[in-house]
Z-matrix of the N, CA and C atoms (Angstrom, degrees):
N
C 1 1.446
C 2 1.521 1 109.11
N 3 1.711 2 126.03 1 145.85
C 4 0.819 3 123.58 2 165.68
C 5 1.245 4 125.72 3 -51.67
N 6 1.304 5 147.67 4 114.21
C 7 1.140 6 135.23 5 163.47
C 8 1.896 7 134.36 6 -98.85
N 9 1.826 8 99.09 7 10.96
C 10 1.325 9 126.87 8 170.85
C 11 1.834 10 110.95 9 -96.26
N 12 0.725 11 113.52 10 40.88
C 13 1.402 12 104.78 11 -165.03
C 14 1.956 13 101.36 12 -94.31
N 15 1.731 14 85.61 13 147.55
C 16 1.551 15 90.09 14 179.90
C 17 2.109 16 91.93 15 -161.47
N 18 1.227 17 93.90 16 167.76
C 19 1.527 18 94.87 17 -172.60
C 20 1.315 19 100.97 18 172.30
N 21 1.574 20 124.17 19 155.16
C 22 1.339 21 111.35 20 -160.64
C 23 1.764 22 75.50 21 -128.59
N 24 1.918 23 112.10 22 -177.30
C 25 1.026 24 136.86 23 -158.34
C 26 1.488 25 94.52 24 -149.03
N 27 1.361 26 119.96 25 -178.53
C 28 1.857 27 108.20 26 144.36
C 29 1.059 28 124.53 27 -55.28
N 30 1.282 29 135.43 28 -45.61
C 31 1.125 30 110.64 29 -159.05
C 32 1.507 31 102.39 30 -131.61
N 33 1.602 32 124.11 31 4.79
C 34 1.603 33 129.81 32 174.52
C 35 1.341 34 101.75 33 -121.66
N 36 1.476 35 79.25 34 155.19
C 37 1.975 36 100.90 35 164.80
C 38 1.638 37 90.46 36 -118.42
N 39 1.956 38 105.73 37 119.07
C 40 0.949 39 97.21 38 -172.65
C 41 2.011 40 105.03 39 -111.07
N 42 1.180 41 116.52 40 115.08
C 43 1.580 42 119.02 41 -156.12
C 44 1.126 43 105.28 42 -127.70
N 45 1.350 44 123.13 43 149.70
C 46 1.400 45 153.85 44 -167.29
C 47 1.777 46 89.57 45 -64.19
N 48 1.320 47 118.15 46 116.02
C 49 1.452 48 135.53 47 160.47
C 50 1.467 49 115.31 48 -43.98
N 51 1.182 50 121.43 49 113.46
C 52 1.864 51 119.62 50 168.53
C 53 2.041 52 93.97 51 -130.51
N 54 1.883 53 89.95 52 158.67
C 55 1.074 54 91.20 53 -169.39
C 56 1.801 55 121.86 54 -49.01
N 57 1.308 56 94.73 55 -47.41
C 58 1.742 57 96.94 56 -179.44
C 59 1.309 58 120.72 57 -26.39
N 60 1.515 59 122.90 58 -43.98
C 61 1.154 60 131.46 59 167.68
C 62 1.408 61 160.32 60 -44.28
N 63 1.900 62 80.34 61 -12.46
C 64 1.324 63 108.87 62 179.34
C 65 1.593 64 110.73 63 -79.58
N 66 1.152 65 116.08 64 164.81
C 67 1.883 66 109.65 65 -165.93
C 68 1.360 67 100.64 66 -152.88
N 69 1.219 68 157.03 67 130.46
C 70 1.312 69 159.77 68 176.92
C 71 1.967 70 100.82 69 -42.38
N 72 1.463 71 110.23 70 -36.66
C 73 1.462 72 91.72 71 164.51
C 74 0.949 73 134.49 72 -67.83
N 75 1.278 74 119.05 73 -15.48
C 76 1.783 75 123.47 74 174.88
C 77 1.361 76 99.49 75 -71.39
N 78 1.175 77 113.86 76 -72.42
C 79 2.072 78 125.15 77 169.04
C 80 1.540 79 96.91 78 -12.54
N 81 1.698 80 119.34 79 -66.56
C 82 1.319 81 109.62 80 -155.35
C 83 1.694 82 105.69 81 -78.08
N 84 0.932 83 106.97 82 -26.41
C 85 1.816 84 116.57 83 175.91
C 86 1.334 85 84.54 84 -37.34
N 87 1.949 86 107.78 85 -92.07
C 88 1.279 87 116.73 86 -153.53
C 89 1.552 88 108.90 87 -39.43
N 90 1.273 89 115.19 88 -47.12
C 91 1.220 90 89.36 89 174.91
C 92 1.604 91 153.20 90 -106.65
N 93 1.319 92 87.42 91 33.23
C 94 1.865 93 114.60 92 172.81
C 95 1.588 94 94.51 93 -78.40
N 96 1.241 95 128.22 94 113.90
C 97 1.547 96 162.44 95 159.50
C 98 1.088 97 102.34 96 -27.09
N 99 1.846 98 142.13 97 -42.31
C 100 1.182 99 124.45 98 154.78
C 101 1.244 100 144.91 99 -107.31
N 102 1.606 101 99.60 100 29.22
C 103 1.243 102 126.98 101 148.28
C 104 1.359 103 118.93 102 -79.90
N 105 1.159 104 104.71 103 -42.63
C 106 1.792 105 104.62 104 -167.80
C 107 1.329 106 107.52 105 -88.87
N 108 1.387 107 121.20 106 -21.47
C 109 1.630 108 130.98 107 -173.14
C 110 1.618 109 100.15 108 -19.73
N 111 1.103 110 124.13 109 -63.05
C 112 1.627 111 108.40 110 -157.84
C 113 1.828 112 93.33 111 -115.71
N 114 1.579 113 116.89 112 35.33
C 115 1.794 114 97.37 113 152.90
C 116 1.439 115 95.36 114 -119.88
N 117 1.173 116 108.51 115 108.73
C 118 1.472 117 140.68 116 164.98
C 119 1.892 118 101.02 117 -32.44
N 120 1.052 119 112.17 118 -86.88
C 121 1.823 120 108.63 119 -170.88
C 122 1.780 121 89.27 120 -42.38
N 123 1.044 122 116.36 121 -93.74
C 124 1.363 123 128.97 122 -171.13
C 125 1.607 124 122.68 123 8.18
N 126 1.617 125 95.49 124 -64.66
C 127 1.267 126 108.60 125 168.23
C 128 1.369 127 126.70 126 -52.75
N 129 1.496 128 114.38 127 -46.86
C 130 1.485 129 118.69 128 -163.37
C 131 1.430 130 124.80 129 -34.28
N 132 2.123 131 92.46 130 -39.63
C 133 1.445 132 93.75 131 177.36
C 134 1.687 133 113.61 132 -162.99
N 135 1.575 134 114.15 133 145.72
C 136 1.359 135 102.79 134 -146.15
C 137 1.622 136 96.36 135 -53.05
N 138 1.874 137 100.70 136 163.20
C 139 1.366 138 105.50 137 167.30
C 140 1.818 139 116.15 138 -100.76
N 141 1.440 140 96.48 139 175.40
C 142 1.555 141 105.77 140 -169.44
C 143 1.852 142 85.98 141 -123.76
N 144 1.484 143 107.55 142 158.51
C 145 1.619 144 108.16 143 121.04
C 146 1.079 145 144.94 144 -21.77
N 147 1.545 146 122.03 145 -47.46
C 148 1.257 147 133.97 146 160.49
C 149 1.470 148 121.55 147 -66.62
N 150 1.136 149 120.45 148 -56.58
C 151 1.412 150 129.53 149 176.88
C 152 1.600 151 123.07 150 -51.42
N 153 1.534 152 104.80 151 -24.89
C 154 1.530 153 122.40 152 -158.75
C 155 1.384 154 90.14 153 -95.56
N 156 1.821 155 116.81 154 -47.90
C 157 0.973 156 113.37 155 -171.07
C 158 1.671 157 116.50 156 -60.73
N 159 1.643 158 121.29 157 -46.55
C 160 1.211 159 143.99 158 -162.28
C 161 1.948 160 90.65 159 -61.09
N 162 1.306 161 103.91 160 -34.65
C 163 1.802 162 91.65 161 -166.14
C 164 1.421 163 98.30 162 -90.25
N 165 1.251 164 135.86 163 -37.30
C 166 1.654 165 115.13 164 158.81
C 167 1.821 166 129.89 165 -39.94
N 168 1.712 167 93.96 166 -60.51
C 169 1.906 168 85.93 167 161.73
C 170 1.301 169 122.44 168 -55.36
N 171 1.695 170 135.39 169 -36.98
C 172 1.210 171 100.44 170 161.17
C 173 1.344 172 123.09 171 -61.58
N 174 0.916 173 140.22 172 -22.74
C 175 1.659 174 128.96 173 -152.60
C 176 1.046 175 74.02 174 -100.33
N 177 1.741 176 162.59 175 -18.30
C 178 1.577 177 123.46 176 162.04
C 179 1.497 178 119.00 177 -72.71
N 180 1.509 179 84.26 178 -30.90
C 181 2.226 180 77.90 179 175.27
C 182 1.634 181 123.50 180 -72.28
N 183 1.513 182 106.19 181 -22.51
C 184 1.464 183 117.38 182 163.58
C 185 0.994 184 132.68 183 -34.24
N 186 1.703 185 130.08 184 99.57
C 187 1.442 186 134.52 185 175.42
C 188 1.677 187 104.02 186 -51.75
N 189 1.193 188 121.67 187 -18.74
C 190 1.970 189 106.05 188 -161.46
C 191 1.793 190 95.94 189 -121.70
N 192 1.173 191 110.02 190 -15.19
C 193 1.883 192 113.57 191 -163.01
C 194 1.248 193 112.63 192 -107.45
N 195 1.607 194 124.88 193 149.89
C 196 1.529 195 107.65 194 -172.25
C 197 2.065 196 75.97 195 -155.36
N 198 1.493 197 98.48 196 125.92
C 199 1.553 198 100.29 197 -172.79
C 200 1.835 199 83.43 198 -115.97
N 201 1.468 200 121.81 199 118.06
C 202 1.405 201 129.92 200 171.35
C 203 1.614 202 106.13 201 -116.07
N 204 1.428 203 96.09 202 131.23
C 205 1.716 204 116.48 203 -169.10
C 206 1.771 205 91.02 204 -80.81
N 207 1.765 206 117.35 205 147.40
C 208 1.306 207 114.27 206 166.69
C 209 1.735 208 108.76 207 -122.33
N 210 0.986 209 94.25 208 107.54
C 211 1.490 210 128.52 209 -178.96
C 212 1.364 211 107.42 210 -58.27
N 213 1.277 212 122.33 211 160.17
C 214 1.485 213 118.38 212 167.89
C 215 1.762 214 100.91 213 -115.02
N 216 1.320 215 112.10 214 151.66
C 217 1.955 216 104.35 215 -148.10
C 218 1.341 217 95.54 216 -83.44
N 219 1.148 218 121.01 217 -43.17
C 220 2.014 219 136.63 218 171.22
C 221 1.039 220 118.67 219 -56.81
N 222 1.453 221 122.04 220 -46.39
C 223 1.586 222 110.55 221 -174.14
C 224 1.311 223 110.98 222 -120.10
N 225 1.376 224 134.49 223 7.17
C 226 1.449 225 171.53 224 -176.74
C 227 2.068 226 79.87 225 38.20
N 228 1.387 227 110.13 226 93.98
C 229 1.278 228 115.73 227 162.20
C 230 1.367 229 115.12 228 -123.19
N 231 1.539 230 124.44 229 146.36
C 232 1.556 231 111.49 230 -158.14
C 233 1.886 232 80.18 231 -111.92
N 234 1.393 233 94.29 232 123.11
C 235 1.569 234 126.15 233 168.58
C 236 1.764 235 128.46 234 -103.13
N 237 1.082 236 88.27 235 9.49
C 238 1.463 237 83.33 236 -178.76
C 239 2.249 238 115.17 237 156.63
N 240 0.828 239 107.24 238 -171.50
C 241 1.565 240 110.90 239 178.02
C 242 1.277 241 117.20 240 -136.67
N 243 1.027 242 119.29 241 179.59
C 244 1.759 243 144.00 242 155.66
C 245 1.271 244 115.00 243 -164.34
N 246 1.471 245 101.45 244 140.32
C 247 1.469 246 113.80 245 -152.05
C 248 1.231 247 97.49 246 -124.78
N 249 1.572 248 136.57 247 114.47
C 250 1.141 249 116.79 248 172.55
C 251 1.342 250 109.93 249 -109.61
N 252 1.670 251 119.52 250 152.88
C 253 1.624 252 106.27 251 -169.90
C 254 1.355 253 113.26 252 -140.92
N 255 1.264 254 127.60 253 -169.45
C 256 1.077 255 130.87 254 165.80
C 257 1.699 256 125.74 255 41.14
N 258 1.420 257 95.29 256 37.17
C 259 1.816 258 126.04 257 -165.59
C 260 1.692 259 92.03 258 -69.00
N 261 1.439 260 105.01 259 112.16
C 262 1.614 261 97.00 260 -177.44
C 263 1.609 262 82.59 261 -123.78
N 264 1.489 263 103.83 262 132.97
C 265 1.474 264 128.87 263 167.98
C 266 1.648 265 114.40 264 -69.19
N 267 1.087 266 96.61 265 -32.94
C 268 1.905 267 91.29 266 175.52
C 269 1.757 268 94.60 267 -67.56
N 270 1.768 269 96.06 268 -75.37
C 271 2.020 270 92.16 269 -161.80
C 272 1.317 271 115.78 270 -64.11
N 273 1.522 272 120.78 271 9.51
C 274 1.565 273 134.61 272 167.88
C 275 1.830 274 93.22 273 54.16
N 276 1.147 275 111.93 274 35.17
C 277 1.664 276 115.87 275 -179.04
C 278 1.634 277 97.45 276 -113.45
N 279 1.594 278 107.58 277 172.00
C 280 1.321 279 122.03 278 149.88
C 281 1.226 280 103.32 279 -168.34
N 282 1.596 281 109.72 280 174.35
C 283 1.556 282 112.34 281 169.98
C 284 1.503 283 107.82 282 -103.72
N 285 1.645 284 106.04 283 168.35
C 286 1.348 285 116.20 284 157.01
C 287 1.175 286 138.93 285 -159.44
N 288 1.045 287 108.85 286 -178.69
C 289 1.805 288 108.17 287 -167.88
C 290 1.456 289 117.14 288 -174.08
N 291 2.244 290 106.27 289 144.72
C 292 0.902 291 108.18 290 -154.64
C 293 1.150 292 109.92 291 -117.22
N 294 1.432 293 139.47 292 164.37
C 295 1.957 294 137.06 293 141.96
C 296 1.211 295 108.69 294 -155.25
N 297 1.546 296 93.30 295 130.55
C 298 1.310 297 109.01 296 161.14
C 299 1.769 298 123.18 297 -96.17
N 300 1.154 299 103.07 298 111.97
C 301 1.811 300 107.77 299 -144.75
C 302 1.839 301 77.22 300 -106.67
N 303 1.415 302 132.51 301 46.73
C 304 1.373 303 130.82 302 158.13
C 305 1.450 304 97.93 303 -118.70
N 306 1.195 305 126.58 304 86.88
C 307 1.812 306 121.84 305 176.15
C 308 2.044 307 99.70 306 -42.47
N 309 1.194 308 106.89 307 -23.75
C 310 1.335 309 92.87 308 -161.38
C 311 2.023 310 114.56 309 -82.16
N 312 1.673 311 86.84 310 -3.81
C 313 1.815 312 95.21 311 176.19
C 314 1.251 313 111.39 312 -96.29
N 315 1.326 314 111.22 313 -12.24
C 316 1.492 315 103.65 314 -176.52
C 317 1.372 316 122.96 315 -80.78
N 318 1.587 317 98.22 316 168.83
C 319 1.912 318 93.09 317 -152.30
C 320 1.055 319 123.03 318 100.06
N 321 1.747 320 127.19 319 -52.99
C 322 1.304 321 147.34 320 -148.30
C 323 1.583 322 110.82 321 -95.14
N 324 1.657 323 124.43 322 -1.09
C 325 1.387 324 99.87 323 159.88
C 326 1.666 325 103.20 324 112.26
N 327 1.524 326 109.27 325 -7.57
C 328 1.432 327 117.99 326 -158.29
C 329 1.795 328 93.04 327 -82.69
N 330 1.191 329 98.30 328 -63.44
C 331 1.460 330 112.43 329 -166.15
C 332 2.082 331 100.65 330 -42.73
N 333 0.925 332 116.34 331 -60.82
C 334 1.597 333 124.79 332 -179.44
C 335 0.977 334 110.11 333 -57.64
N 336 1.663 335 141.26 334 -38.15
C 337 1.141 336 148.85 335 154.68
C 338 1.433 337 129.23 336 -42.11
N 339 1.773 338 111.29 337 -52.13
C 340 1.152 339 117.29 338 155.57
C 341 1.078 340 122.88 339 -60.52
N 342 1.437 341 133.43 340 -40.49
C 343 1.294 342 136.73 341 -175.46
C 344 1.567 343 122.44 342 -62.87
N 345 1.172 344 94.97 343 -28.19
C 346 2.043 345 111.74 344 -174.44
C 347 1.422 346 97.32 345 -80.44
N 348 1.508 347 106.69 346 -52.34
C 349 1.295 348 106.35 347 -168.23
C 350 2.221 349 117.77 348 -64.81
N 351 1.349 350 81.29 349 -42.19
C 352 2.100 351 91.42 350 163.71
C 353 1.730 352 126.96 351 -62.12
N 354 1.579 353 99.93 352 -20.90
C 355 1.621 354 117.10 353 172.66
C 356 1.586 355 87.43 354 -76.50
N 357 1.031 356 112.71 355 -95.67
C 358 2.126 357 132.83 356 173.74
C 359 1.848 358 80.75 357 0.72
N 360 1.089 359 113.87 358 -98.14
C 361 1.596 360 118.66 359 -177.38
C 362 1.325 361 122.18 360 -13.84
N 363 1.079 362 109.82 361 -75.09
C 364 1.681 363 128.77 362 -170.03
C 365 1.922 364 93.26 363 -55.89
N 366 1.021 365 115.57 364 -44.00
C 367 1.534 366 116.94 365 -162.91
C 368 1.653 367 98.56 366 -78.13
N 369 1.173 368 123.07 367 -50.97
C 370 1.173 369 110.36 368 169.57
C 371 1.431 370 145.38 369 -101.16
N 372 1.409 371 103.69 370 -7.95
C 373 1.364 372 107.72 371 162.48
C 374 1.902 373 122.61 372 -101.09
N 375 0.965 374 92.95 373 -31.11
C 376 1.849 375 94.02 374 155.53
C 377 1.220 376 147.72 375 -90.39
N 378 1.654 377 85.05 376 -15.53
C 379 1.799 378 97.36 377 -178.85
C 380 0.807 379 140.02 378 68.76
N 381 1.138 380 110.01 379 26.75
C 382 1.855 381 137.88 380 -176.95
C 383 1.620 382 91.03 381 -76.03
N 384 1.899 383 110.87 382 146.45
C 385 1.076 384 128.65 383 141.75
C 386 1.530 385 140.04 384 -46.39
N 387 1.890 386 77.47 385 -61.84
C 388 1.626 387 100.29 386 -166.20
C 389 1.022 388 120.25 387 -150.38
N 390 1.209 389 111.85 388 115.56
C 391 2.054 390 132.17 389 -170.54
C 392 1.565 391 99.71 390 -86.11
N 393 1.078 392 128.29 391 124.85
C 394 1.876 393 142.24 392 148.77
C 395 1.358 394 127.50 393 -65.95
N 396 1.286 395 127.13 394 178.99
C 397 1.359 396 103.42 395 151.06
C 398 1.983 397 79.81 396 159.19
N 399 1.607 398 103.74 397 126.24
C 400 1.511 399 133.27 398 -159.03
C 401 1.801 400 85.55 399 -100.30
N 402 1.411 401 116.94 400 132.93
C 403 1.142 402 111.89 401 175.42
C 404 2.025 403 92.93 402 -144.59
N 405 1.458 404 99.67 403 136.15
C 406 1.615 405 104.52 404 172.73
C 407 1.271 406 101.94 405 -74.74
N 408 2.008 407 102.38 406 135.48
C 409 1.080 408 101.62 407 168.21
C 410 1.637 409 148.02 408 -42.88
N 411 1.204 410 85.14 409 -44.92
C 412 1.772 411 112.99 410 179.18
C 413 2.038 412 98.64 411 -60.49
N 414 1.181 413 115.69 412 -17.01
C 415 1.751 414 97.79 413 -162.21
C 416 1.760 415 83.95 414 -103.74
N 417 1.335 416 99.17 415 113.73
C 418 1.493 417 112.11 416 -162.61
C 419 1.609 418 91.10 417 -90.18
N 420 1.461 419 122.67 418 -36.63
C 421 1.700 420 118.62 419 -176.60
C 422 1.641 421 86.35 420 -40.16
N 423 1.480 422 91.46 421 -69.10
C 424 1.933 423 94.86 422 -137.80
C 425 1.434 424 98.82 423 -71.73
N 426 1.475 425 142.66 424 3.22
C 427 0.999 426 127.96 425 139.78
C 428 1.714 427 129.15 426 -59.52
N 429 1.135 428 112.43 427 -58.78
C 430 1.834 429 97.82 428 156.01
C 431 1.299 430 106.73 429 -62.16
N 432 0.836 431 170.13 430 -82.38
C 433 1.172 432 154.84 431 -128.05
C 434 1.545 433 110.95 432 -54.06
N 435 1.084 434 116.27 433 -30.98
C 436 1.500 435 120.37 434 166.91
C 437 1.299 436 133.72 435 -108.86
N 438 1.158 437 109.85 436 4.72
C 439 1.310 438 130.25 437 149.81
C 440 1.241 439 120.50 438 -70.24
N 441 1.256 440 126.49 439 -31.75
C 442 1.493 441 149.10 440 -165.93
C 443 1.346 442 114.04 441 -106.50
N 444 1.888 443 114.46 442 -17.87
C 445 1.792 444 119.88 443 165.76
C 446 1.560 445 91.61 444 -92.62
N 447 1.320 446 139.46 445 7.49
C 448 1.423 447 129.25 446 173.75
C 449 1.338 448 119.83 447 88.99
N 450 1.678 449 116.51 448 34.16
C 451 1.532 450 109.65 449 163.73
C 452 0.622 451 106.39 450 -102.21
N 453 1.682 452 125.95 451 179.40
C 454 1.118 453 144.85 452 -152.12
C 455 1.907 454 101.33 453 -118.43
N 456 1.122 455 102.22 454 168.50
C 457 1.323 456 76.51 455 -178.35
C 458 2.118 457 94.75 456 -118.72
N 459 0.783 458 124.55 457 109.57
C 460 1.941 459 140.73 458 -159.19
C 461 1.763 460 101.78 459 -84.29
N 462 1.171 461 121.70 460 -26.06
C 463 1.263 462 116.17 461 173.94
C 464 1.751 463 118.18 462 176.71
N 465 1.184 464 108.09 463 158.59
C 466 1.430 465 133.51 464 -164.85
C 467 2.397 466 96.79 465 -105.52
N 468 1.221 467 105.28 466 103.57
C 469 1.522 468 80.34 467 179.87
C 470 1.459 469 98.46 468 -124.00
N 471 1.113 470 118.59 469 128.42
C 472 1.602 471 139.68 470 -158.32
C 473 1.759 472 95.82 471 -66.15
N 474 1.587 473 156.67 472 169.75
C 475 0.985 474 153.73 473 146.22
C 476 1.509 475 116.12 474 36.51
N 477 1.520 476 120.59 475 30.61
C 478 1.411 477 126.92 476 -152.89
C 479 1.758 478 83.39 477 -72.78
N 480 1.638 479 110.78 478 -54.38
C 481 1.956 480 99.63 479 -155.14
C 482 1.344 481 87.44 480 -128.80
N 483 1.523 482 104.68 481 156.53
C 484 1.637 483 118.57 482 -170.53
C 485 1.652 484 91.75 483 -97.42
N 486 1.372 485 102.14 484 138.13
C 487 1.669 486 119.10 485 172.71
C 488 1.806 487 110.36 486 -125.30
N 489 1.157 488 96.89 487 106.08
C 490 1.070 489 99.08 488 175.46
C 491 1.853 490 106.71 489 76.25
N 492 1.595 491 95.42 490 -121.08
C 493 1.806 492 94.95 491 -168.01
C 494 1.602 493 98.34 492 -102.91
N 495 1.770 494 117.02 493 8.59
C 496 1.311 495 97.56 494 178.71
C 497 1.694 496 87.67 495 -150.66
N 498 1.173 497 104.45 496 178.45
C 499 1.589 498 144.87 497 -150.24
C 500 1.618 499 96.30 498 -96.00
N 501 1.602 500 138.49 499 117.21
C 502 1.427 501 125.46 500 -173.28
C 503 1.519 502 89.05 501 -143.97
N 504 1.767 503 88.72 502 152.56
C 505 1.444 504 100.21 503 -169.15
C 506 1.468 505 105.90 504 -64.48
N 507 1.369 506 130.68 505 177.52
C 508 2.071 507 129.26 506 158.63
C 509 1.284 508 85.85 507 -152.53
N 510 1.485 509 99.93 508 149.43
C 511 1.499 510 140.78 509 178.41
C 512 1.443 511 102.24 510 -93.58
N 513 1.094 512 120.57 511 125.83
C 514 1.520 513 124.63 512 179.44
C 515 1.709 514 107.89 513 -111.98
N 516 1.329 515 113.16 514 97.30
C 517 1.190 516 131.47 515 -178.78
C 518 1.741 517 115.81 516 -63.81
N 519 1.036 518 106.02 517 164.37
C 520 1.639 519 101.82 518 178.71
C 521 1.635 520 102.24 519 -158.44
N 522 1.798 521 110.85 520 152.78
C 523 1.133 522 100.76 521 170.91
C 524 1.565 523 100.38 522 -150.64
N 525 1.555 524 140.27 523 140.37
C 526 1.495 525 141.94 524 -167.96
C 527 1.382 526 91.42 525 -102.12
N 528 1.608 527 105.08 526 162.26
C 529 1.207 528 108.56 527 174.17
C 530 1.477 529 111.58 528 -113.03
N 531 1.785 530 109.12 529 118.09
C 532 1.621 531 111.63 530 -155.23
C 533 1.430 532 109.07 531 -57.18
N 534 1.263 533 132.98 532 -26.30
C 535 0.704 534 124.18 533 -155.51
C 536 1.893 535 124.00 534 -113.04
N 537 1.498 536 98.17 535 25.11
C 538 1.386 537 130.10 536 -172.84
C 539 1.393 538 105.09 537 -40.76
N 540 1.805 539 128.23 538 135.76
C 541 1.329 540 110.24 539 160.39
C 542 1.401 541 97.22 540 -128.03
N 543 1.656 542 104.22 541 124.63
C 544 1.666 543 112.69 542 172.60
C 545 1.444 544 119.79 543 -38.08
N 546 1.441 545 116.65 544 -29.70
C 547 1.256 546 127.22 545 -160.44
C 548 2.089 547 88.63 546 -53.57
N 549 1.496 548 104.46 547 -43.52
C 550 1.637 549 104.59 548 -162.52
C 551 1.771 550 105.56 549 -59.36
N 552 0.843 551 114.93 550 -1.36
C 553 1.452 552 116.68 551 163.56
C 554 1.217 553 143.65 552 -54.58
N 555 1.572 554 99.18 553 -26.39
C 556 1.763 555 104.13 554 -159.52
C 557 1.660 556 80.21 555 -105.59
């Protein structure tokens, strides 16, 4: 798997995460409470510099995970991530997932932008089929938000992940890649 990846959008440079990159605003993102509300690890326990940094080097040494920082293209400021995971070369699938841990971009078009543009990617430079991506019911953004990069929405699962002190349904999104050729099979 590539693990150099970079590619621009309108308005991002969206690039493969290394530690340097990390910034005490990302630290404080993750751990502003309604930022982190629905990333489960994140929350469990406050983050450091260290901690933030340590989970980017894994996800570069990661055979299946690819964590890409989204930059802003003008002032090259890192606003947020996408994480793609669980990249299996047989089912040419993976999952993913997004945050923009800058309260001050949101609203603005970034998050959907990145997201189209990381589908666009994955479909043609990796050759993936089929992208996933588990969204809590209750987080109504990131439900449009992927409704609106063109998934589908594949299922409703009742008490699937525990939030907090109780059990909440997630929508398990899906998206094909239109432009699939069986031939990549054999």
């Amino acid at each position: 798997m590539r693990k150099k990846v970079r590619f621009n959008t309108k308005r991002l440079t969206i690039r493969t995460l290394i530690p340097v990159h990390v910034a005490i605003s990302y630290v404080r993102g993750l751990n502003d409470p309604e930022i982190n509300r629905y990333l489960v690890n994140v929350r469990l326990r406050k983050q450091s510099l260290k901690s933030v940094k340590e989970f980017v080097r894994m996800n570069l040494v990661s055979p299946t995970d690819l964590l890409l920082g989204l930059f802003t293209k003008y002032e090259n400021v890192l606003i947020g991530t996408i994480r793609v995971s669980n990249i299996s070369r047989f089912h040419l699938l993976c999952s993913i997932g997004i945050c923009i841990f800058d309260k001050s971009r949101w609203g603005n078009g970034y998050g959907g932008e990145a997201l189209i543009g990381t589908v666009k990617y994955i479909f043609e430079k990796i050759h993936l089929h089929y992208i996933e991506a588990g969204v809590y019911a209750d987080n109504k953004a990131s439900l449009r938000l992927f409704r609106k990069a063109g998934f589908r929405v594949d299922a409703h699962l009742k008490n699937k992940y525990r939030h907090a002190d109780s059990f909440r349904e997630v929508v398990l999104f899906g998206i094909e890649n239109p432009d699939w050729k069986r031939k990549r099979l054999r």
